[in-house]
VOVEXKE-819025 format. One line per field, with one value per residue (C-alpha): residue in three letters; residue number from 1; y, x, z. Coordinates in steps of 0.001 Angstrom, whole numbers, plus 500000, padded with zeros to 6 digits. Last residue first. Layout:
! residues N
code	[ala,...]
pos	[NUM,...]
Y	[Y,...]
X	[X,...]
Z	[Z,...]
//
This chain:
! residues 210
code	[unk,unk,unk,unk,unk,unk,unk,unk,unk,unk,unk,unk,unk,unk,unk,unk,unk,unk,unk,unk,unk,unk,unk,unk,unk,unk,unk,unk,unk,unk,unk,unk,unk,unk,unk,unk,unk,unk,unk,unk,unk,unk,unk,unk,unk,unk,unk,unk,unk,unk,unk,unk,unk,unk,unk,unk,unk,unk,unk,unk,unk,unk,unk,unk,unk,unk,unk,unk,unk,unk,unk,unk,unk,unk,unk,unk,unk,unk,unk,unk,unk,unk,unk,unk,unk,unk,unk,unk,unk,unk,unk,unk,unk,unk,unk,unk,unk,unk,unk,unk,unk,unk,unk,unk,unk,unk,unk,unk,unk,unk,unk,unk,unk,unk,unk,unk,unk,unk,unk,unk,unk,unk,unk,unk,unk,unk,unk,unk,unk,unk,unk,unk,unk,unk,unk,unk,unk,unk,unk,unk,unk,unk,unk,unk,unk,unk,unk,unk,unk,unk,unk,unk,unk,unk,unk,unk,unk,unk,unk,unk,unk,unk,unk,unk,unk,unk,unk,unk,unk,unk,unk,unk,unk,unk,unk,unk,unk,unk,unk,unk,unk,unk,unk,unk,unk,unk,unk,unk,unk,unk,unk,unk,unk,unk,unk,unk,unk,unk,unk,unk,unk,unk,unk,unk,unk,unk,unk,unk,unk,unk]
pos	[210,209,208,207,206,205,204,203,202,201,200,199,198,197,196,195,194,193,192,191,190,189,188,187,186,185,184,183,182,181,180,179,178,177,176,175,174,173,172,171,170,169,168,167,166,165,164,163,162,161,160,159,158,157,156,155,154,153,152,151,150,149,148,147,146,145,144,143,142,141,140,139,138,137,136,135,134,133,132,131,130,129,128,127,126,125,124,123,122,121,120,119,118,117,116,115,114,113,112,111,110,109,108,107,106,105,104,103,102,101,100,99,98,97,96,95,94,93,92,91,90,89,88,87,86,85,84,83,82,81,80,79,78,77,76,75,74,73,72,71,70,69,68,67,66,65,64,63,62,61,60,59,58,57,56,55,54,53,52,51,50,49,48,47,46,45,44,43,42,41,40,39,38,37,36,35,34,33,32,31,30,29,28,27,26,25,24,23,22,21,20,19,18,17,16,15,14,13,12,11,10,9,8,7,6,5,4,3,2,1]
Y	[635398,636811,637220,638100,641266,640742,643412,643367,645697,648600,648760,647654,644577,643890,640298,639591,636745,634989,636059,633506,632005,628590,629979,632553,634201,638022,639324,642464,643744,647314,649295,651897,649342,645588,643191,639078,636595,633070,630835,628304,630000,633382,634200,638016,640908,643602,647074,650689,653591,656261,656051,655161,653466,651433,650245,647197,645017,641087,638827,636504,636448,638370,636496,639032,640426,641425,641551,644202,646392,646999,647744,646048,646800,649902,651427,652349,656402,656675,660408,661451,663402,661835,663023,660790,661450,660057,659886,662007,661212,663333,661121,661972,658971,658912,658695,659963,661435,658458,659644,658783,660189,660774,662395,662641,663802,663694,662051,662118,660374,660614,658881,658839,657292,658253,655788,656738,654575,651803,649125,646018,647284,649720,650512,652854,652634,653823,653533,654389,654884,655942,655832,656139,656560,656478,657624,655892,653716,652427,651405,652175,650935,651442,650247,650906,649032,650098,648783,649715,648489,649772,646697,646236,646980,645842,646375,645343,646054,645272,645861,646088,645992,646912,646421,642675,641287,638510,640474,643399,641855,643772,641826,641384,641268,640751,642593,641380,642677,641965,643902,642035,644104,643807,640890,642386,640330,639952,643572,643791,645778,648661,650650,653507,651242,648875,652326,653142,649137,649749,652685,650964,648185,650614,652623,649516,648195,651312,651220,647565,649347,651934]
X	[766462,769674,769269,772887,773965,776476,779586,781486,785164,785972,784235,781031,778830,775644,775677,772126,771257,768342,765620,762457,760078,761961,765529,766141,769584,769484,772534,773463,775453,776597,777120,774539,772222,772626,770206,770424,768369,769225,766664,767569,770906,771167,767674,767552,765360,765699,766263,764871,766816,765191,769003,768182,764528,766149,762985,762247,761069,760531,762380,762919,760073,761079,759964,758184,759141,762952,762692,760399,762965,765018,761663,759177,755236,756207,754080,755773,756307,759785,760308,764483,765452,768978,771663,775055,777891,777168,773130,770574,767735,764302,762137,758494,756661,753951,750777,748621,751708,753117,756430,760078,762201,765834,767689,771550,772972,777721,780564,779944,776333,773017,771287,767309,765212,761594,759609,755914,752800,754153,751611,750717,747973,748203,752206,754146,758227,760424,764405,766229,770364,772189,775786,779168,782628,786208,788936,791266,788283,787152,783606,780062,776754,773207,770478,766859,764764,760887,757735,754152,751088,747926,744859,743569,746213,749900,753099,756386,759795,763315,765667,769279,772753,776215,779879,780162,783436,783493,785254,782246,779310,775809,773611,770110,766661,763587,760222,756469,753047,749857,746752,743152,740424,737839,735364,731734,729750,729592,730028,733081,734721,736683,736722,734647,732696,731158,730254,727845,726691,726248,724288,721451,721452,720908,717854,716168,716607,715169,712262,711051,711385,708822]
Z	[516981,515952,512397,510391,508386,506972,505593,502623,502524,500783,497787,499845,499079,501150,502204,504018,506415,508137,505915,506674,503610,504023,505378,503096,501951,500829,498445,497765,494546,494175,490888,492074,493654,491912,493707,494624,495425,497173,497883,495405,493591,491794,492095,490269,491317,489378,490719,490371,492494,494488,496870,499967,499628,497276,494612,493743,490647,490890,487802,490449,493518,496849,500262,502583,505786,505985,501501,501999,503326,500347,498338,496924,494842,493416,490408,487389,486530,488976,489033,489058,491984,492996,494904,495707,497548,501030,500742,498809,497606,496651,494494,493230,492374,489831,488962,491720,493820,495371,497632,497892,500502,501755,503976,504698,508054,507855,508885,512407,511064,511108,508199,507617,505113,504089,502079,500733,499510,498050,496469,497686,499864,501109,501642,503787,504439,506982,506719,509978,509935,512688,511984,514045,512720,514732,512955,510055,510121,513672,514322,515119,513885,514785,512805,512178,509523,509760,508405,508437,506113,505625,504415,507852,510547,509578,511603,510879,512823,511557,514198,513258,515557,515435,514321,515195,513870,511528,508800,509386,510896,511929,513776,513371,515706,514128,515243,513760,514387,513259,513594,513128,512073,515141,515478,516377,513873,509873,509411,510041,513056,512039,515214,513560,511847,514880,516993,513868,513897,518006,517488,515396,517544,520610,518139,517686,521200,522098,520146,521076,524196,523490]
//
């Protein structure tokens, strides 16, 4: 009768094992890892705002958020929240939503795997874009806070559904064109610690804080 038991407990305790993920080599749970960097936001030297980039990973599913707040004066004063939220398993991109609230104006935008393809629905400050993307997406804009880009890499802008090549323009330097704009990321080792995203009006940085 106990011999039984003990059978039946065991038994249990492997069912109770794979519904919290534990492996079946003992009772060690999938580890989850968790990252958040701190940026600021620099216009002409002059802090505008901050950026959080978050990651969180739990078995093979992957998490990871930019979110930024930024306020200054241009002939009136403008404000902008802007969020960018992106799903991968594995390596590959599952869906990216990005959101902008503004006084100038809310924009949404999302890109979603649909077994073969992506469907894209983008729109930011004059631009729209709903064209499918048929290659599979291993990098986008906010990848490149947690993971080291390769040259010749393809990504995606989570903002605007728009494919990009990755170029190395100097040792640890990469660089990507996104509608007719050129941003640059500078690593530290395998660390970003500053990003030059050009504007037509003026180039801002975003620099790590801790």
């Amino acid at each position: 009768m106990m011999e039984e038991a003990a059978v039946k407990f065991r038994r249990f305790l492997f069912a109770f094992g794979i519904v919290l993920g534990w492996g079946l080599g003992g009772l060690s749970p999938i580890q989850a890892q968790s990252i958040t960097d701190t940026y600021e936001i620099r216009v002409a030297g002059f802090k505008i705002g901050d950026l959080k980039a978050k990651f969180f990973q739990i078995g093979e599913k992957q998490n990871l958020q930019l979110q930024s707040q930024v306020s200054f004066w241009f002939f009136g004063k403008i404000y902008l929240d802007h969020e960018i939220n992106c799903d991968y398993r594995g390596q590959q991109l599952i869906t990216s939503e990005v959101s902008s609230k503004s006084n100038r104006g809310d924009f949404f935008s999302k890109i979603e795997w649909d077994e073969n393809y992506y469907r894209v629905d983008a729109e930011t400050y004059k631009f729209e874009n709903s064209k499918a993307i048929s290659q599979v997406i291993e990098g986008s804009t906010a990848k490149f806070y947690f993971e080291k880009p390769k040259d010749g890499d393809f990504i995606v802008s989570e903002t605007f559904g728009l494919m990009s090549e990755v170029e190395e323009v100097e040792q640890d330097v990469f660089e990507i064109e996104i509608n007719g704009n050129r941003n640059r990321f500078y690593y530290t080792g395998q660390e970003l610690t500053k990003v030059v995203i050009q504007n037509p009006i003026k180039n801002y940085v975003i620099q790590k804080v801790n």
